[in-house]
N, CA, C and O atoms as a MOPAC input file, in Angstrom:
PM7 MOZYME 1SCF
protein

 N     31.48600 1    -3.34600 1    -9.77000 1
 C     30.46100 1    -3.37200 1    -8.75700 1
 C     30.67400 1    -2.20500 1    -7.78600 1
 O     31.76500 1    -1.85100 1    -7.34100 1
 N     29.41100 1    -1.62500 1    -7.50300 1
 C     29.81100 1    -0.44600 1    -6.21200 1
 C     29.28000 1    -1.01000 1    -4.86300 1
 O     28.28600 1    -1.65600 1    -4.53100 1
 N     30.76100 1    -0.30400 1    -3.99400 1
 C     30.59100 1    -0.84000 1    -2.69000 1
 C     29.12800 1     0.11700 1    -2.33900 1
 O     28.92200 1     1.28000 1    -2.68800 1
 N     28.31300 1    -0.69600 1    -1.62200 1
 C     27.12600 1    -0.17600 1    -0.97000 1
 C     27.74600 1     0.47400 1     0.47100 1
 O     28.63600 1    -0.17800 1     1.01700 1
 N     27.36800 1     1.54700 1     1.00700 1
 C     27.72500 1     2.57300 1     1.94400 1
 C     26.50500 1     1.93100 1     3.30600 1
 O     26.76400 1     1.60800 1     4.46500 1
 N     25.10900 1     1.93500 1     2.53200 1
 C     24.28700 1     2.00900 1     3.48700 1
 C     23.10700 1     1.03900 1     2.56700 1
 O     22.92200 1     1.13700 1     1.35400 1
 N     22.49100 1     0.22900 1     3.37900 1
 C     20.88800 1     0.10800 1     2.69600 1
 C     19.58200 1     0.44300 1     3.61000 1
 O     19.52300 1    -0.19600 1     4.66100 1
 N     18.99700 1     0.95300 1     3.46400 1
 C     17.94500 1     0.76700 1     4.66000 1
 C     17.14600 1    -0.54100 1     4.34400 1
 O     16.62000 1    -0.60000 1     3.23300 1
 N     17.01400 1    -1.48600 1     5.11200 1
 C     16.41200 1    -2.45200 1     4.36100 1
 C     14.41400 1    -2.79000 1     4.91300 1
 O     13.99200 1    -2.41000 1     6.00500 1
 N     13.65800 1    -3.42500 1     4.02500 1
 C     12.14400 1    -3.12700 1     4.02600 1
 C     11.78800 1    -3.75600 1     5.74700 1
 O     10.85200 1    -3.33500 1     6.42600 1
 N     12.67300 1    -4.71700 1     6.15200 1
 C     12.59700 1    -5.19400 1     7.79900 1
 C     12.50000 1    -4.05200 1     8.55500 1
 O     11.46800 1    -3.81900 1     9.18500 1
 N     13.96000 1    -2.90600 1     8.58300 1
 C     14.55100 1    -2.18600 1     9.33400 1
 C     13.17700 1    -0.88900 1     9.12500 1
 O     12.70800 1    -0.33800 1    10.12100 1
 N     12.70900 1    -0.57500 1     7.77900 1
 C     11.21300 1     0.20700 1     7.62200 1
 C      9.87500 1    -0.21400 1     8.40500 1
 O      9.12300 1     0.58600 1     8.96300 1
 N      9.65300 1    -2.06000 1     8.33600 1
 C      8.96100 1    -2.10000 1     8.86800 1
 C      8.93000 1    -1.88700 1    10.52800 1
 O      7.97100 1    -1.33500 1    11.06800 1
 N      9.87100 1    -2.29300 1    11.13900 1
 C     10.11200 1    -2.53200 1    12.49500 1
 C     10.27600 1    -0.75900 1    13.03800 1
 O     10.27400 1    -0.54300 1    14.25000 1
 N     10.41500 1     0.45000 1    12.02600 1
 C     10.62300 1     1.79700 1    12.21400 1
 C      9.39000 1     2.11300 1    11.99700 1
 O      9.28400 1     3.33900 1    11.98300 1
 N      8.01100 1     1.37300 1    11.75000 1
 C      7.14000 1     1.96900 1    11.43400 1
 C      6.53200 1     2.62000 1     9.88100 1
 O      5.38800 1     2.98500 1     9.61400 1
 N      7.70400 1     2.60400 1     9.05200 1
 C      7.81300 1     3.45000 1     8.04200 1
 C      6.88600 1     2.44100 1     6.79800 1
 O      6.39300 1     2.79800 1     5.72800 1
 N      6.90500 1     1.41600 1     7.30300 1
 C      6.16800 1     0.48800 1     6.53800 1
 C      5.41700 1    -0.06200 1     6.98800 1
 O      5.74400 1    -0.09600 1     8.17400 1
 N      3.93300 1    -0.93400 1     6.79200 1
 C      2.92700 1    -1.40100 1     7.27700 1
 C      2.34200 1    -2.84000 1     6.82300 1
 O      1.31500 1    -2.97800 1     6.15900 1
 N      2.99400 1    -3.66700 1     7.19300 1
 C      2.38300 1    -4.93500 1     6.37600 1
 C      1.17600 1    -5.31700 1     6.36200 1
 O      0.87000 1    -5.96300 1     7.36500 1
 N      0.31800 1    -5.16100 1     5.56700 1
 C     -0.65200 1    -6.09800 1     5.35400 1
 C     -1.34400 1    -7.02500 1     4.86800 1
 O     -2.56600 1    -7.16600 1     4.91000 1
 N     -0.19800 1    -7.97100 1     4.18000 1
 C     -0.16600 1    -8.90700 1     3.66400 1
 C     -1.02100 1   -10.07900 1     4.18600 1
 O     -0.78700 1   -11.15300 1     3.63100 1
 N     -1.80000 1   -10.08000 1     4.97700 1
 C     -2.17400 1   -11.26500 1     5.36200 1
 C     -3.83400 1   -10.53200 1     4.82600 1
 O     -4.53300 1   -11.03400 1     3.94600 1
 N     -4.09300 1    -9.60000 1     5.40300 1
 C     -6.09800 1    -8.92500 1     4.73600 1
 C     -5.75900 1    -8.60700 1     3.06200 1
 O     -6.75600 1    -8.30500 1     2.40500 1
 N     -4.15300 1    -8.65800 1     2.15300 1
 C     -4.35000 1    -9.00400 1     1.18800 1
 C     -4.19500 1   -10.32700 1     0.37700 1
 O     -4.31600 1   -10.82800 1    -0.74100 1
 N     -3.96000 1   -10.48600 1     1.25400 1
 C     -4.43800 1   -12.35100 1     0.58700 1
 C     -5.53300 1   -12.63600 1     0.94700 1
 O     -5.95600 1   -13.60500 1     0.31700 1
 N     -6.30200 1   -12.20900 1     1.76100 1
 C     -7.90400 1   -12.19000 1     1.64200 1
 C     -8.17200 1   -11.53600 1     0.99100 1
 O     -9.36500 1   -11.29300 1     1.17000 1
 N     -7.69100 1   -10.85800 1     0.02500 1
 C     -8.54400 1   -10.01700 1    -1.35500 1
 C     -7.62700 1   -10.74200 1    -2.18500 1
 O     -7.59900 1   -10.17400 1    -3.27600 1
 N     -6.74700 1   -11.89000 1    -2.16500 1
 C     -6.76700 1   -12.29000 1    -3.26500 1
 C     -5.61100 1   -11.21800 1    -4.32600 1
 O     -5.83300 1   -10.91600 1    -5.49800 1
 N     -4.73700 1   -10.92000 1    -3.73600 1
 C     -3.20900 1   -10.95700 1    -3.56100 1
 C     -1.88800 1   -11.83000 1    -3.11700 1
 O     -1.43400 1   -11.90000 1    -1.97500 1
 N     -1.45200 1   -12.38900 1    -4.13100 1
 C     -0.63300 1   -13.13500 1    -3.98800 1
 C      0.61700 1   -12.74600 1    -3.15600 1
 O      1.06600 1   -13.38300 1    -2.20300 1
 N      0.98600 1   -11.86900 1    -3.55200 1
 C      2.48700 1   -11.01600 1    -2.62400 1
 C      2.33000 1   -10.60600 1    -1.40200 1
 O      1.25500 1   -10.58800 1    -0.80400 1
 N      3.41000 1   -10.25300 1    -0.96400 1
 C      3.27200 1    -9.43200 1     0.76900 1
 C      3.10400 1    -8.28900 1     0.10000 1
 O      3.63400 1    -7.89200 1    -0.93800 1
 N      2.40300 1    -7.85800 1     0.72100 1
 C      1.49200 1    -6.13700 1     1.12700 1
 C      2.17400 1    -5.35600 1     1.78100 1
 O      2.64100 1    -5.90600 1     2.77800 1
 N      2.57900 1    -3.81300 1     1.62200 1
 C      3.18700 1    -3.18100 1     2.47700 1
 C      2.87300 1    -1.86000 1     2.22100 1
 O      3.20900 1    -1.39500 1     1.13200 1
 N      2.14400 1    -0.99800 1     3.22400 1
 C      1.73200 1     0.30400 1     2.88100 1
 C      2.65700 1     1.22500 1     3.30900 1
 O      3.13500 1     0.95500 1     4.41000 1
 N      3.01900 1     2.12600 1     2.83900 1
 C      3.88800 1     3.57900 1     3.56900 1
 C      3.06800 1     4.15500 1     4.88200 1
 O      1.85000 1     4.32400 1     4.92700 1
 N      3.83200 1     4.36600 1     5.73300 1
 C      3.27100 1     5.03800 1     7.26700 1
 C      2.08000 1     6.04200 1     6.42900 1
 O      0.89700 1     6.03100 1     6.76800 1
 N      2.37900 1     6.52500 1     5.78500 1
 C      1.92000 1     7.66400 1     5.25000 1
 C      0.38500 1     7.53600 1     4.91200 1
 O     -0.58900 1     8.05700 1     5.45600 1
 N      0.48200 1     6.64200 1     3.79800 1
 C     -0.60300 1     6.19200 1     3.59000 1
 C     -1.90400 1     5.32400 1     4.61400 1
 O     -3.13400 1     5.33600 1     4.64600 1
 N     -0.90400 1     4.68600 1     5.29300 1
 C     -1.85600 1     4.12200 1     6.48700 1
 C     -2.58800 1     5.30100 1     7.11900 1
 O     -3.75100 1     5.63000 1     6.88500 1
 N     -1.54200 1     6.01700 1     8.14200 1
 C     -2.28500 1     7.26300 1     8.92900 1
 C     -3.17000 1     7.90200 1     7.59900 1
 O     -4.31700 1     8.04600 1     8.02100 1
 N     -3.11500 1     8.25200 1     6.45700 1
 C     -4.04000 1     9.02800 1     5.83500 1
 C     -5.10700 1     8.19600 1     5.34900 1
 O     -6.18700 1     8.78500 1     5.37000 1
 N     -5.15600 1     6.93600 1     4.88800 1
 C     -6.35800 1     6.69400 1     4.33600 1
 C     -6.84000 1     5.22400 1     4.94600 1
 O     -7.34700 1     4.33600 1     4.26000 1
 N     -6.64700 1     5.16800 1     6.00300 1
 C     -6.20300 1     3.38300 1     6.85600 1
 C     -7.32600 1     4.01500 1     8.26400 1
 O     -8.53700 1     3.98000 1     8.48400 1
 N     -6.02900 1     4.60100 1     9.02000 1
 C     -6.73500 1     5.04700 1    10.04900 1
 C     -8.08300 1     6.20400 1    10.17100 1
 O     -8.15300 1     7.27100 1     9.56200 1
 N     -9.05800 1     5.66700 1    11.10000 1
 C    -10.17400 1     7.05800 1    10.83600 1
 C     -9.97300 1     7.76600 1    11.55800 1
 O     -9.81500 1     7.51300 1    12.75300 1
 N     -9.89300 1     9.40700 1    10.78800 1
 C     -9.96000 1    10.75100 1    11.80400 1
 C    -10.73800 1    10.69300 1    12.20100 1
 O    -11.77800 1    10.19600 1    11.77000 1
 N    -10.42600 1    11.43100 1    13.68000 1
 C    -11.21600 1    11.28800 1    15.21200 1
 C    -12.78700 1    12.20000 1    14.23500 1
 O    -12.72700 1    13.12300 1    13.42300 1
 N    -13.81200 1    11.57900 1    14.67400 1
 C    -15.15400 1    12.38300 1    14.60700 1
 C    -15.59700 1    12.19400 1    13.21100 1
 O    -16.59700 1    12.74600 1    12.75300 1
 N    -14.59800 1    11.16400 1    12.35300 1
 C    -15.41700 1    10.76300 1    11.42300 1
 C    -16.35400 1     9.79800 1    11.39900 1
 O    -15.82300 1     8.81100 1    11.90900 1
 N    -17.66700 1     9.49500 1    11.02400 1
 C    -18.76200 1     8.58400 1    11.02700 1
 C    -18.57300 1     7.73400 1    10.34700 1
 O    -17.67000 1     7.76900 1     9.51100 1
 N    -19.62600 1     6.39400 1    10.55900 1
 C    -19.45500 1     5.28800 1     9.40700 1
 C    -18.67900 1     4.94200 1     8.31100 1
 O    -18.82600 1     4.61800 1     7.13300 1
 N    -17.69600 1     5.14900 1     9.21800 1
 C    -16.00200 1     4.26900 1     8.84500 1
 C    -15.62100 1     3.36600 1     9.64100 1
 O    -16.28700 1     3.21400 1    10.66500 1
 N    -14.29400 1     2.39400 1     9.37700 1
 C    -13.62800 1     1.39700 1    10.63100 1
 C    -12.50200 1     0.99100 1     9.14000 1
 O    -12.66900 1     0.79900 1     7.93600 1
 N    -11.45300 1     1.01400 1    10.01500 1
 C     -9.81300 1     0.76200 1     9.36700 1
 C     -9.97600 1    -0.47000 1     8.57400 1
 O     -9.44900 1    -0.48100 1     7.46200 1
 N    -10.65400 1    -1.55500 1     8.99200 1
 C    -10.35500 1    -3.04500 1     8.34700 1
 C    -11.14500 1    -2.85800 1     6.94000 1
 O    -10.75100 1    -3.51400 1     5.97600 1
 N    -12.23400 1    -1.99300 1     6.80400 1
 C    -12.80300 1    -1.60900 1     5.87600 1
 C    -11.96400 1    -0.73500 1     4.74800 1
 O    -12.04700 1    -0.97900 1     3.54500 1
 N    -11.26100 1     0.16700 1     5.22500 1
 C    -11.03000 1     1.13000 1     4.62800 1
 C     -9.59200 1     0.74900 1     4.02400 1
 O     -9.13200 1     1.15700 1     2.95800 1
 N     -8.98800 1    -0.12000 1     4.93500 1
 C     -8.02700 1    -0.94800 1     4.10500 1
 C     -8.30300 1    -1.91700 1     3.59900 1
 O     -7.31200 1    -2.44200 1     3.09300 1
 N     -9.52100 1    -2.65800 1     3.41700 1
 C     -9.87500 1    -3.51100 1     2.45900 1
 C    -10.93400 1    -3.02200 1     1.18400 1
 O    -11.70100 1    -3.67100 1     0.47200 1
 N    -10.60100 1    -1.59300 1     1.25300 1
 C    -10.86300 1    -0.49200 1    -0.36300 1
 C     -9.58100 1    -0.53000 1    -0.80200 1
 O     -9.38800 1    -0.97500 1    -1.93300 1
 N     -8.51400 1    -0.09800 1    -0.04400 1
 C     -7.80700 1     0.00400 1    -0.74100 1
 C     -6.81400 1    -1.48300 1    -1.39800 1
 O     -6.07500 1    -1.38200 1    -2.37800 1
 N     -6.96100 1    -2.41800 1    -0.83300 1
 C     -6.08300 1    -3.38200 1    -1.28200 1
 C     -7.03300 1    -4.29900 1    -2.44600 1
 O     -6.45500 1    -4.97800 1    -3.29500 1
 N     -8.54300 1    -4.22900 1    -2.37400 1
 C     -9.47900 1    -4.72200 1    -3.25600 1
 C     -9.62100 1    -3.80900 1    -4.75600 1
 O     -9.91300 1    -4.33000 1    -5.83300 1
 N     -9.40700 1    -2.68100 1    -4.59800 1
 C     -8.97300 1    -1.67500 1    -5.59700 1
 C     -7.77500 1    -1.93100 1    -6.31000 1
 O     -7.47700 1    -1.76500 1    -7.49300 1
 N     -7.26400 1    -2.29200 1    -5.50800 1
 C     -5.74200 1    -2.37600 1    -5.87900 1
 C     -5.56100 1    -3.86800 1    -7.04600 1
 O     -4.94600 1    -4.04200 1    -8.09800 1
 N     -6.38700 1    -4.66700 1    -6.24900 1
 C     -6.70200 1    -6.06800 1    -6.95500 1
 C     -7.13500 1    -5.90400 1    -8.01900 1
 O     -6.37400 1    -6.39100 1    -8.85600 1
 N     -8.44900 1    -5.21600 1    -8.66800 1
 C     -9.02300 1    -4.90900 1    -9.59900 1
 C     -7.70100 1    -3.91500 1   -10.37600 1
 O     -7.21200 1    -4.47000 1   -11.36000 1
 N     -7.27800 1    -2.93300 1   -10.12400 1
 C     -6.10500 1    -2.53900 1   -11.27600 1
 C     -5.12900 1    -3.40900 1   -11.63100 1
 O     -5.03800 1    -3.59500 1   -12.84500 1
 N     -4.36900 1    -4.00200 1   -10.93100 1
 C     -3.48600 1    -5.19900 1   -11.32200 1
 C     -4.13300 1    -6.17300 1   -12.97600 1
 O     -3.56300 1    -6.38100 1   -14.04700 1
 N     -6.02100 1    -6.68900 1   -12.29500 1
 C     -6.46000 1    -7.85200 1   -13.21400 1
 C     -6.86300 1    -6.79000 1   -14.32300 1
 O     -7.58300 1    -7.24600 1   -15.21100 1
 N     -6.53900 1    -5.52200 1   -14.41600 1
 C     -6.79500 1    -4.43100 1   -15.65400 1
 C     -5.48500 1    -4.25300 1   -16.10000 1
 O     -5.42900 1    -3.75100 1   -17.22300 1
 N     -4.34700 1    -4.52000 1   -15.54300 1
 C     -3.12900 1    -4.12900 1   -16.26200 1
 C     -2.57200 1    -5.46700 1   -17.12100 1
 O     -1.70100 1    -5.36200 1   -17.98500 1
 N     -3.18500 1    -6.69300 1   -16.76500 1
 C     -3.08800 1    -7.86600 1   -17.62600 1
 C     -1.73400 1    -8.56100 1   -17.71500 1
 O     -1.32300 1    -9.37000 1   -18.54700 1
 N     -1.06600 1    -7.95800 1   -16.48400 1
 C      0.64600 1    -8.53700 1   -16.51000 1
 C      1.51100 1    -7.37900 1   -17.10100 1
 O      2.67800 1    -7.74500 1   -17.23800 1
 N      1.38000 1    -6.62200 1   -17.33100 1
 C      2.37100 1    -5.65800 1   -17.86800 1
 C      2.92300 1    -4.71400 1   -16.94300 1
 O      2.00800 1    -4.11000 1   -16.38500 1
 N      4.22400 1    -4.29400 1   -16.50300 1
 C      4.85000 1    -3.16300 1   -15.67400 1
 C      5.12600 1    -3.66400 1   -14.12100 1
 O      4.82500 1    -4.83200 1   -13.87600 1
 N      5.43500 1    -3.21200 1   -13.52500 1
 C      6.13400 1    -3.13500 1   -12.38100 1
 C      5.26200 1    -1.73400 1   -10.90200 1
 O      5.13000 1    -1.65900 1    -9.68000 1
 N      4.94600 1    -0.99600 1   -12.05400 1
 C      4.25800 1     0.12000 1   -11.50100 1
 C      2.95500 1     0.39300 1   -11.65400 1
 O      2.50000 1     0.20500 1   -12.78200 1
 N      1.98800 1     0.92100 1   -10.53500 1
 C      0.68000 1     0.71700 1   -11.38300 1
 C     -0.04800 1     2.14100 1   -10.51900 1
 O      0.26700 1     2.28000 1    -9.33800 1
 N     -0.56400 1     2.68800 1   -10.86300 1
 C     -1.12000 1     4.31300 1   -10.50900 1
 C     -2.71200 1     3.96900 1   -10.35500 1
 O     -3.34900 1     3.68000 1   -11.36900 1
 N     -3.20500 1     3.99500 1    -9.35800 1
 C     -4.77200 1     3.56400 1    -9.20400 1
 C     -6.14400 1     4.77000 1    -8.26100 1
 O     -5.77600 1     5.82600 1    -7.74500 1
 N     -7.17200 1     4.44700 1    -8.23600 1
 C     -8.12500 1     5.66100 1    -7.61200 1
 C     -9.04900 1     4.64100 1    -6.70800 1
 O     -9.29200 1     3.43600 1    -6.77200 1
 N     -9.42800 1     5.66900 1    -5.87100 1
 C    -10.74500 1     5.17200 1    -4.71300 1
 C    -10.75200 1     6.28700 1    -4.34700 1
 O     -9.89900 1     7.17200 1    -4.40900 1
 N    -12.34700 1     6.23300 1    -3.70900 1
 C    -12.68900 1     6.93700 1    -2.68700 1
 C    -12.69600 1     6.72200 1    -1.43300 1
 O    -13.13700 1     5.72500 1    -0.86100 1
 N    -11.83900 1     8.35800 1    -0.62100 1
 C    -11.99600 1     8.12900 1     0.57600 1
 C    -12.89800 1     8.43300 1     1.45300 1
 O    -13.81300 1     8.88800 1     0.76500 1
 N    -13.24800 1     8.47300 1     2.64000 1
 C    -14.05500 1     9.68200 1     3.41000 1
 C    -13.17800 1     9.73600 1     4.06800 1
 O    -12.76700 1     8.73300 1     4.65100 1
 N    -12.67200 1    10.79100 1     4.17300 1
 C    -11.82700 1    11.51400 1     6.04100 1
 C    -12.47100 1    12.39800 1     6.71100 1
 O    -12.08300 1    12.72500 1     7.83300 1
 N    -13.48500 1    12.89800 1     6.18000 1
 C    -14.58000 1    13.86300 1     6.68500 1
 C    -16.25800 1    13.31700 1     6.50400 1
 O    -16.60000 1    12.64000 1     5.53400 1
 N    -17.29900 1    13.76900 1     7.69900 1
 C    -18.50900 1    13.14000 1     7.26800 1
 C    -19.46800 1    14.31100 1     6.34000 1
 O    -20.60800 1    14.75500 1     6.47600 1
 N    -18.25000 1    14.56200 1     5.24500 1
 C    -19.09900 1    15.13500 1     3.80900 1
 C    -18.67100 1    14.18400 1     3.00100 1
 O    -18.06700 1    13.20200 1     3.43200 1
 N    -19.01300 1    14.42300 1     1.37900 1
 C    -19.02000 1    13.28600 1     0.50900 1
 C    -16.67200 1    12.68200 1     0.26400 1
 O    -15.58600 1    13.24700 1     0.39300 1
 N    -17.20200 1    11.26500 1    -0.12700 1
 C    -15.90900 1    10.71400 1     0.13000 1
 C    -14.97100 1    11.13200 1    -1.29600 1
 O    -15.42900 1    10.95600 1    -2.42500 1
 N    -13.80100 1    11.62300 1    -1.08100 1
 C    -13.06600 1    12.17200 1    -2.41400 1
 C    -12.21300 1    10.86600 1    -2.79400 1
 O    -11.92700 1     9.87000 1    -2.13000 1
 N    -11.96000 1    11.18800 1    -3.91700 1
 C    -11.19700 1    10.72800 1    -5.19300 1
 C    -10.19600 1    10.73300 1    -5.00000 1
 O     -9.77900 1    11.86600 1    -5.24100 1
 N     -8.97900 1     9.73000 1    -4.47800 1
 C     -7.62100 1    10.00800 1    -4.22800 1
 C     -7.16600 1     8.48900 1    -4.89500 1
 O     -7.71800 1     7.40100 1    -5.06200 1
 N     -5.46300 1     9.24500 1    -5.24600 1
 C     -4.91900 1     8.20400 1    -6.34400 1
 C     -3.98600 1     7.67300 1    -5.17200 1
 O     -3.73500 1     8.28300 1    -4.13300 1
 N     -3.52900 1     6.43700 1    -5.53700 1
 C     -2.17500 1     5.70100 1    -4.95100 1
 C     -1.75400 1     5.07200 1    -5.62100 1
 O     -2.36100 1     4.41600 1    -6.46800 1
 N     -0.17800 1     5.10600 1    -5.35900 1
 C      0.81600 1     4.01900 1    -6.49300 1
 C      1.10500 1     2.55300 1    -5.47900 1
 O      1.08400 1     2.23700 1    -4.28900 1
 N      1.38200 1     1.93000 1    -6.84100 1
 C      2.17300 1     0.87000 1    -6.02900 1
 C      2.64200 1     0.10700 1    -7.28200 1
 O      2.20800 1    -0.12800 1    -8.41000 1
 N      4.01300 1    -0.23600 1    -6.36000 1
 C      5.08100 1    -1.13000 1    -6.89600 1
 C      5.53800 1    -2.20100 1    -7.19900 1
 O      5.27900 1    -2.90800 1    -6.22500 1
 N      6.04300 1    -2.78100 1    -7.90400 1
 C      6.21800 1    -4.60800 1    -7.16700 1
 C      7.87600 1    -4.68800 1    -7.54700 1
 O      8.39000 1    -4.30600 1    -8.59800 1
 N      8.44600 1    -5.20400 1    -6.56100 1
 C      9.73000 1    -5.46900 1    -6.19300 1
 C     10.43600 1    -6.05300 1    -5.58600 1
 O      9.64800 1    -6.87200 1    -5.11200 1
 N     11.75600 1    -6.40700 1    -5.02900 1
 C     12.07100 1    -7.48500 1    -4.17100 1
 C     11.55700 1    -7.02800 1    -2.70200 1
 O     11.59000 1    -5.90500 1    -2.19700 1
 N     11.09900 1    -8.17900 1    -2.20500 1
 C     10.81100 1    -8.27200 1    -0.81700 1
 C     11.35200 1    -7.06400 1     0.10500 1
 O     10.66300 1    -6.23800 1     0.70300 1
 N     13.16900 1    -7.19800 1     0.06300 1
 C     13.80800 1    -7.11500 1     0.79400 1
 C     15.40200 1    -7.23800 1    -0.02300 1
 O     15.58900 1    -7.75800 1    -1.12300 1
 N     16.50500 1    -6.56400 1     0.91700 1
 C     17.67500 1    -6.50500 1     0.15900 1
 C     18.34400 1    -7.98600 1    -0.09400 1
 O     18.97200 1    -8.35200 1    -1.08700 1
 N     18.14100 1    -8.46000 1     0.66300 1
 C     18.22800 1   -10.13400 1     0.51300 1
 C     17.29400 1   -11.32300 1     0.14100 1
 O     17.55500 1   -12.51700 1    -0.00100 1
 N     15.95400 1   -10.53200 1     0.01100 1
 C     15.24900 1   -11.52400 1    -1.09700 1
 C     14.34000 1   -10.91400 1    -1.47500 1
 O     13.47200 1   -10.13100 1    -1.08900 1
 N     14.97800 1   -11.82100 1    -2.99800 1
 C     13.78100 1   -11.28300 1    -4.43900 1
 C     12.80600 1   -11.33600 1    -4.53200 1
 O     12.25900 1   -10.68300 1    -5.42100 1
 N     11.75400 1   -12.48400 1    -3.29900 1
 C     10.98900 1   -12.44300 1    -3.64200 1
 C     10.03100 1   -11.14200 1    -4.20700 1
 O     10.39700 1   -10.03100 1    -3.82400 1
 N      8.95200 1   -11.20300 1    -5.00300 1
 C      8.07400 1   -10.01000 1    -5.19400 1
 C      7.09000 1    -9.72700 1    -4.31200 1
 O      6.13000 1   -10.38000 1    -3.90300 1
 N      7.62900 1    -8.27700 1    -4.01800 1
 C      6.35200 1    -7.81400 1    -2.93400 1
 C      6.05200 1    -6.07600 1    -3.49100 1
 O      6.71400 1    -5.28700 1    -4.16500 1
 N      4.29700 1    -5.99000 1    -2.60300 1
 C      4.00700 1    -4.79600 1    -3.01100 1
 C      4.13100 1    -3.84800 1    -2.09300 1
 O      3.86300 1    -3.89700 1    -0.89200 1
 N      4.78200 1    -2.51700 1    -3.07900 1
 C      4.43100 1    -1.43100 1    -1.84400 1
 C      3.42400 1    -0.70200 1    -2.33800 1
 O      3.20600 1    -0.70900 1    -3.55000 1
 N      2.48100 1     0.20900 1    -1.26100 1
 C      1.75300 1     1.16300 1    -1.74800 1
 C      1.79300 1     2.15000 1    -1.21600 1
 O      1.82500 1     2.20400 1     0.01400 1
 N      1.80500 1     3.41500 1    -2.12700 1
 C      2.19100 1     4.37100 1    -1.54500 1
 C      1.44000 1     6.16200 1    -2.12400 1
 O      0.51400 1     6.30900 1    -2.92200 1
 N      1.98900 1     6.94700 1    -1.61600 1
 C      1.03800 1     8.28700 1    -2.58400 1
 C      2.27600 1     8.50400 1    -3.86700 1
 O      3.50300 1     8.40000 1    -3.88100 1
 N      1.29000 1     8.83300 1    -4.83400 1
 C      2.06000 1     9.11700 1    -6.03000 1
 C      3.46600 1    10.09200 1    -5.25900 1
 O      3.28500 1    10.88200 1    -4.33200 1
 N      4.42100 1     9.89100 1    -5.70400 1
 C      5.88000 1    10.99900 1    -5.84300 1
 C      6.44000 1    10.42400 1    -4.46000 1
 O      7.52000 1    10.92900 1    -4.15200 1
 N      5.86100 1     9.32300 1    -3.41100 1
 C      6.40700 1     9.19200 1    -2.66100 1
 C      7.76700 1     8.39200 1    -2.59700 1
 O      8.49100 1     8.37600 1    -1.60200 1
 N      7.99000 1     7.81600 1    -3.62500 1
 C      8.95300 1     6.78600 1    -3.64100 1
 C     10.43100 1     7.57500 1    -4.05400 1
 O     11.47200 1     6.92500 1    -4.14700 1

């Protein structure tokens, strides 16, 4: 067995910001697991840039976690990892095509339960 040096654990991410739970607007889409987005992903496709039009966050994160729903009931139980698309708008020209991953894994370093992260491809 190797002695562990350090863990960062998914609490110590969330409470740093580095993680974003939204496990509760994905169980309103009908996600079973806790939800957890990368800072990253929130500020880029969560929050709306200043002076963009006919957008609002609860929306724009309920594309992405309803998207997310629909690839899962397409992967039919198979993998751990799953690579998916939506459109965003971050600008008021037409909304682009951007991919996100997500994972399923233990909760936390102390429990297994399964939870999701989502994140931009290569971020992990």
């Amino acid at each position: 067995m190797t002695d562990i040096i350090y863990a960062y654990t998914r609490k110590q991410a969330a409470q740093d910001g580095e993680q974003v739970d939204v496990s509760a607007t994905a169980a309103e889409a009908g996600i079973r697991f806790p939800v957890f987005l990368t800072r990253r992903v929130f500020e880029t496709y969560v929050i709306v840039p200043p002076k963009v039009r006919w957008q609002e966050e609860a929306g724009r994160l309920w594309d992405i976690l309803s998207m997310l729903r629909f690839a899962i009931k397409r992967l039919n139980g198979g993998g751990d990892r799953i690579t998916y698309a939506l459109y965003v708008a971050n600008d008021n020209r037409r909304a682009k095509l951007v991919k996100l991953t997500a994972t399923c894994g233990p909760l936390d370093i102390d429990d297994p339960q399964p939870a999701i992260t989502i994140m931009m491809p290569g971020e992990d």
